[in-house]
C-alpha positions in Angstrom: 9.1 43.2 -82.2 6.4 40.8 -81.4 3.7 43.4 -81.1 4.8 44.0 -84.8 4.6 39.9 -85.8 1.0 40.1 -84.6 0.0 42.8 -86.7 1.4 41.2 -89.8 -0.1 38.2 -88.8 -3.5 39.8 -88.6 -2.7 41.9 -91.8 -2.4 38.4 -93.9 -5.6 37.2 -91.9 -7.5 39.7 -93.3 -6.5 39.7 -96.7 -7.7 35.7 -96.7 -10.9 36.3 -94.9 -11.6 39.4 -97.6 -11.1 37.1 -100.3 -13.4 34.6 -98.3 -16.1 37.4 -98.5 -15.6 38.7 -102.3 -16.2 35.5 -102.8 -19.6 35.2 -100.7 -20.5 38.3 -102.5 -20.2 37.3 -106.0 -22.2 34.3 -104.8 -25.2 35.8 -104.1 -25.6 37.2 -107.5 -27.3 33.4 -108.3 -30.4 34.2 -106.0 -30.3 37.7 -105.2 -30.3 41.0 -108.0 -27.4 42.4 -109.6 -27.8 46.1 -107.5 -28.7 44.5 -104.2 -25.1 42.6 -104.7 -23.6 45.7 -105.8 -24.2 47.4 -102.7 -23.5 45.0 -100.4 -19.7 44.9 -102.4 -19.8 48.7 -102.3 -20.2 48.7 -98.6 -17.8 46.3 -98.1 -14.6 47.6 -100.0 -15.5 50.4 -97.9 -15.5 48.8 -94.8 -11.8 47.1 -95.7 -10.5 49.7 -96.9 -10.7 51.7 -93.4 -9.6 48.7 -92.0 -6.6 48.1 -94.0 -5.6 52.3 -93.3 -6.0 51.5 -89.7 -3.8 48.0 -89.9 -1.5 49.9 -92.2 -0.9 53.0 -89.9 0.0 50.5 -86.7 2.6 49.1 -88.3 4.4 52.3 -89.7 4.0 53.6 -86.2 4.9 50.1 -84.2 8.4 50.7 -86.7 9.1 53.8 -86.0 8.7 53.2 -82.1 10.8 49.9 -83.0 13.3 52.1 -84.8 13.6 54.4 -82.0 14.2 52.0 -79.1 17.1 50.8 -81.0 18.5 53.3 -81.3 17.7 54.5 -77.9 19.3 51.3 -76.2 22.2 51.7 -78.7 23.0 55.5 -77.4 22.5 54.5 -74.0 25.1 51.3 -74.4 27.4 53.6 -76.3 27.2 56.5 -73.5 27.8 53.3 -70.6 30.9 52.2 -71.9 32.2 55.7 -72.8 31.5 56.8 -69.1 33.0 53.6 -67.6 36.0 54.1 -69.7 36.4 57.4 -68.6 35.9 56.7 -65.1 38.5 54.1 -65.2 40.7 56.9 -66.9 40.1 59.2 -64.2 41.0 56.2 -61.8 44.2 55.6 -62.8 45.2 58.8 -63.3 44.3 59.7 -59.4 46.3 56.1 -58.7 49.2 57.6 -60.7 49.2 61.1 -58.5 48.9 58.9 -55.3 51.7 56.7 -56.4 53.8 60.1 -56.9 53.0 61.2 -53.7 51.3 64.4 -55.4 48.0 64.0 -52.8 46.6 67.4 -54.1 45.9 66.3 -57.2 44.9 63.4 -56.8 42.3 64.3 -54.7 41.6 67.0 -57.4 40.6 64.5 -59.7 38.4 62.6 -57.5 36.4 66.0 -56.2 36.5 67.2 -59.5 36.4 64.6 -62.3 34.7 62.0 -60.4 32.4 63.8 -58.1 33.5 62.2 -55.2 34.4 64.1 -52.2 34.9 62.0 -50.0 37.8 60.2 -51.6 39.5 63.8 -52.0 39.4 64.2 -48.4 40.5 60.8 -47.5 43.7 60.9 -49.9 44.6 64.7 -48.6 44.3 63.2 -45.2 46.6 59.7 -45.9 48.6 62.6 -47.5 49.5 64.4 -44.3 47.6 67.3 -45.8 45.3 67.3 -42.7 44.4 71.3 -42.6 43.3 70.9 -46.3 41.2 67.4 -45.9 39.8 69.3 -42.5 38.0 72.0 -44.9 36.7 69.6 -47.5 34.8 67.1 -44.7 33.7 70.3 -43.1 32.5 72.5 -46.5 31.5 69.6 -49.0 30.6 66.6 -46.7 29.7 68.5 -43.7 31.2 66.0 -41.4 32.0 68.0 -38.1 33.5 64.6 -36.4 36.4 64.4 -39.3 36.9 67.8 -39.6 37.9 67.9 -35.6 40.0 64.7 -36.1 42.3 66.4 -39.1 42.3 69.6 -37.0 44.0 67.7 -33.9 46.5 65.7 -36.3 47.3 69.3 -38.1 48.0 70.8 -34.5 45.2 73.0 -34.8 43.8 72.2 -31.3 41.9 75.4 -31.2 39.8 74.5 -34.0 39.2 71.2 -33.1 38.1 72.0 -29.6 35.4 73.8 -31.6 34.2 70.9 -33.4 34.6 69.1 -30.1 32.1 71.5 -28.1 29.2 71.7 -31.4 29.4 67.8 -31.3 29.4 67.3 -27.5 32.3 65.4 -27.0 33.5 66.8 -23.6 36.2 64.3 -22.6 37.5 65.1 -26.0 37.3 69.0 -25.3 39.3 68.4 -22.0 41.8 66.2 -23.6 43.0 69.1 -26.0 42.5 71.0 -23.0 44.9 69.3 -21.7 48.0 69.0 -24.7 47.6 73.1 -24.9 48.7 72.4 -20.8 45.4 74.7 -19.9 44.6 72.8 -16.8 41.3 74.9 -16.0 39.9 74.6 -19.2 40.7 71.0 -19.6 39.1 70.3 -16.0 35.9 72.2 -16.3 35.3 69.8 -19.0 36.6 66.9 -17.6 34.3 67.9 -14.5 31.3 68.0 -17.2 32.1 64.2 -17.9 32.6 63.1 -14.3 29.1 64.3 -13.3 27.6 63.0 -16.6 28.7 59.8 -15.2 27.8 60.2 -11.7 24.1 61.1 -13.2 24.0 57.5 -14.6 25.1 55.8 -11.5 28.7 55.2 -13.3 30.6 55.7 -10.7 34.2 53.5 -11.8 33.9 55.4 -15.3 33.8 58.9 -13.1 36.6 57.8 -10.9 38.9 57.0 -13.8 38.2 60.6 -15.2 38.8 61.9 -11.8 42.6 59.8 -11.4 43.8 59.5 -14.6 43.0 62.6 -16.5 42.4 65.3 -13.8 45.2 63.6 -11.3 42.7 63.9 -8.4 42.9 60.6 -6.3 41.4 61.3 -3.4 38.5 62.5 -5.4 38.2 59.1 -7.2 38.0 57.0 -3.9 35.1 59.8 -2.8 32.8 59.2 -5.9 33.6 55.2 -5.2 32.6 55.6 -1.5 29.9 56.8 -2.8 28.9 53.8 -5.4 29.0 51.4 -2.3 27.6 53.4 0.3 24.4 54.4 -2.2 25.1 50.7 -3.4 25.6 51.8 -7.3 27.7 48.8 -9.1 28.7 48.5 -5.0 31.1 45.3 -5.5 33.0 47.0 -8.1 33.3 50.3 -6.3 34.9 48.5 -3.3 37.0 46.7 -5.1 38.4 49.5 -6.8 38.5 51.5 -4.0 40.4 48.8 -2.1 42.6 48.8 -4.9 43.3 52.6 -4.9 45.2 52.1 -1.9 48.8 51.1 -2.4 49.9 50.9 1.2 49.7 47.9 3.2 49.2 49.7 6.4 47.0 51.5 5.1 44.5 49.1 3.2 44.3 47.3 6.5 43.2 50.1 8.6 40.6 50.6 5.8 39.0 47.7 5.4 38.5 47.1 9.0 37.2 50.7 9.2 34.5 50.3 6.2 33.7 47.7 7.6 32.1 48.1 10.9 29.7 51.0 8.8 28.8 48.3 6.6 24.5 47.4 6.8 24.0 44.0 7.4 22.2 43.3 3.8 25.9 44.6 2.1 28.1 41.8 4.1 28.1 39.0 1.9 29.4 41.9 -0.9 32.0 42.9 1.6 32.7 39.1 1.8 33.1 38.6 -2.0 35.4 41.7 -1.4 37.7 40.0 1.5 38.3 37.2 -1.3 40.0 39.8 -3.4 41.8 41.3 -0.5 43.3 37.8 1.1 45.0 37.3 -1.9 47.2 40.2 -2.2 49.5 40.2 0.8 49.8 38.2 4.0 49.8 41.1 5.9 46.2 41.6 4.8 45.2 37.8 5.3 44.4 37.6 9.0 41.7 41.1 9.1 40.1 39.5 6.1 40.4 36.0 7.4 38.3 37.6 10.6 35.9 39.7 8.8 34.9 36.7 7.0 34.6 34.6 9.7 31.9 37.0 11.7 30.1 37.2 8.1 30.1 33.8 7.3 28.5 33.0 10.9 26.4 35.5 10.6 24.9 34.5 7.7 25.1 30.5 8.1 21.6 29.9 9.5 19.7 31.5 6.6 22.2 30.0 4.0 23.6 27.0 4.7 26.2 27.6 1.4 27.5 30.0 2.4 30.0 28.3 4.6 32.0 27.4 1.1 33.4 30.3 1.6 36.2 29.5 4.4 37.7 27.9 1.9 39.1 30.4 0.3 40.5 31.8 3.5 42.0 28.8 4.4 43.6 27.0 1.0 45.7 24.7 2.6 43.6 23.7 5.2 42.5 20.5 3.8 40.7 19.5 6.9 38.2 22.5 6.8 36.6 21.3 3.6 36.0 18.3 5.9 34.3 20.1 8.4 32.4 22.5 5.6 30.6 18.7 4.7 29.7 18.0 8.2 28.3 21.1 8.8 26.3 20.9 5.9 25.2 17.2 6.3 24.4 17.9 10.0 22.4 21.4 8.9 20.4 18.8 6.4 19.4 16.3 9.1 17.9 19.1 11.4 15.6 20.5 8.7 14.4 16.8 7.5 13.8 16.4 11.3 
């Protein structure tokens, strides 16, 4: 629209400045000849004339173009609101099936009316239709991982362990393994998993496959022997492994026999360990409350702190945090002197 204000505007600007020139024209007739001034007219009418074609032609063309972008945006409106109106349409109508519980349909409507797959699958799923949803994430939205997950709602174990294998998901693989009660199957994988673990030094994450899913206890304290002994996450390995143990008796006679194979660089691990230990039954507290001694006094010299430790061994001793202070005042005064 302004493009066509500016040729109007030049259109009346030339009309003035034409009249401006006839004018200069018939001027010149007072001191020039009468075929001289002739020519100079004919050349000029000419000259405006081509000028006022070209002028002429941009604005029938500027609206026509005007013409057409209005009616353009006009379509385009009218098409956006029919098309919104539909959609909504289509909405409610998928709302109204879902409100009647008829999920099939629903879900029609959004595959089919409003191009959206996804939705059908999600409302056959919420539907309990889990077989059906299972083929439209794997077909239309080639989504292996939903697929598998309707599969194992619908019972279809079989076809989910499929999914399971293509997408890697072992544990997964061994846990339907495990519901169709095929223990060999269900440990093979389970076996995959463990040494996956073991491969990245996580040794408590391989234990728990090996004592809660494949029932193999004395295979989880073996992979946690080994985190401390090739000192992988050691603390927390002989902590669990301490743990493991359920007997009394038995966790006694343990942790003074892992002890005496335990490197001198590992101790103060082993005594961060004791802590744990002390705690749990009185039985336990005097091997612990020795073990900690020996590494506590072994250790003193080189790290004077490390004597803070007795406390914990001794909580009602309030007379050992006394002593703890004069150790550590008199340990001061030697290395000033």
């Amino acid at each position: 629209m302004n493009r066509q204000k500016y040729i109007d505007k030049f259109m009346a600007a030339f009309f003035i400045l034409a009249i401006f020139k006839l004018v200069g024209i018939f001027a010149q007739l007072f001191h020039k000849s009468f075929w001289s001034v002739v020519g100079t007219l004919v050349l000029f009418l000419v000259i405006a004339f081509i000028v006022f074609l070209v002028l002429t032609s941009l604005k029938d063309k500027e609206k026509n173009s005007t013409g057409r972008r209005k009616s353009g945006n006009g379509s385009f409106y009218l098409e956006s609101t029919l098309f919104d109106k539909l959609r909504n349409k289509y909405e409610e109508l998928a709302q109204q099936y879902i409100s009647e519980k008829d999920y099939t349909r629903a879900a029609k409507v959004y595959m089919n009316l409003l191009q959206d797959n996804y939705r059908g699958a999600k409302t056959l799923e919420e539907g309990g239709l889990y077989n059906e949803a299972a083929v439209i994430y794997l077909k239309k939205l080639k989504n292996k991982s939903e697929a598998a997950h309707c599969y194992e709602k619908a019972k279809q174990f079989h076809k989910s362990i499929d999914l399971y294998k293509d997408l890697g998901q072992k544990e997964k693989v061994g846990d339907l393994y495990k519901q169709l009660n095929d223990v060999k199957n269900s440990n093979t994988y389970y076996q995959m998993v463990v040494d996956d673990y073991v491969n990245n030094d996580q040794m408590l994450k391989g234990s728990l496959i090996y004592r809660k899913k494949m029932e193999m206890p004395e295979k989880a304290q073996e992979i946690l022997l080994k985190g401390w002994n090739e000192n992988k996450d050691a603390f927390n390995c002989l902590n669990n492994y301490f743990v493991n143990i359920n007997n009394v008796d038995e966790l006694q006679v343990g942790i003074q026999d892992l002890y005496k194979n335990t490197p001198a660089e590992k101790k103060l691990i082993y005594l961060e360990a004791m802590k744990h230990e002390f705690k749990k039954d009185q039985k336990l507290q005097s091997v612990t409350r020795d073990i900690a001694y020996e590494i506590i006094a072994e250790n003193a010299d080189k790290n004077s702190s490390v004597v803070n430790e007795l406390k914990y061994f001794n909580p009602s001793d309030e007379i050992i945090l006394k002593d703890i202070s004069r150790y550590k005042t008199g340990k001061n005064r030697i290395f000033r002197n």
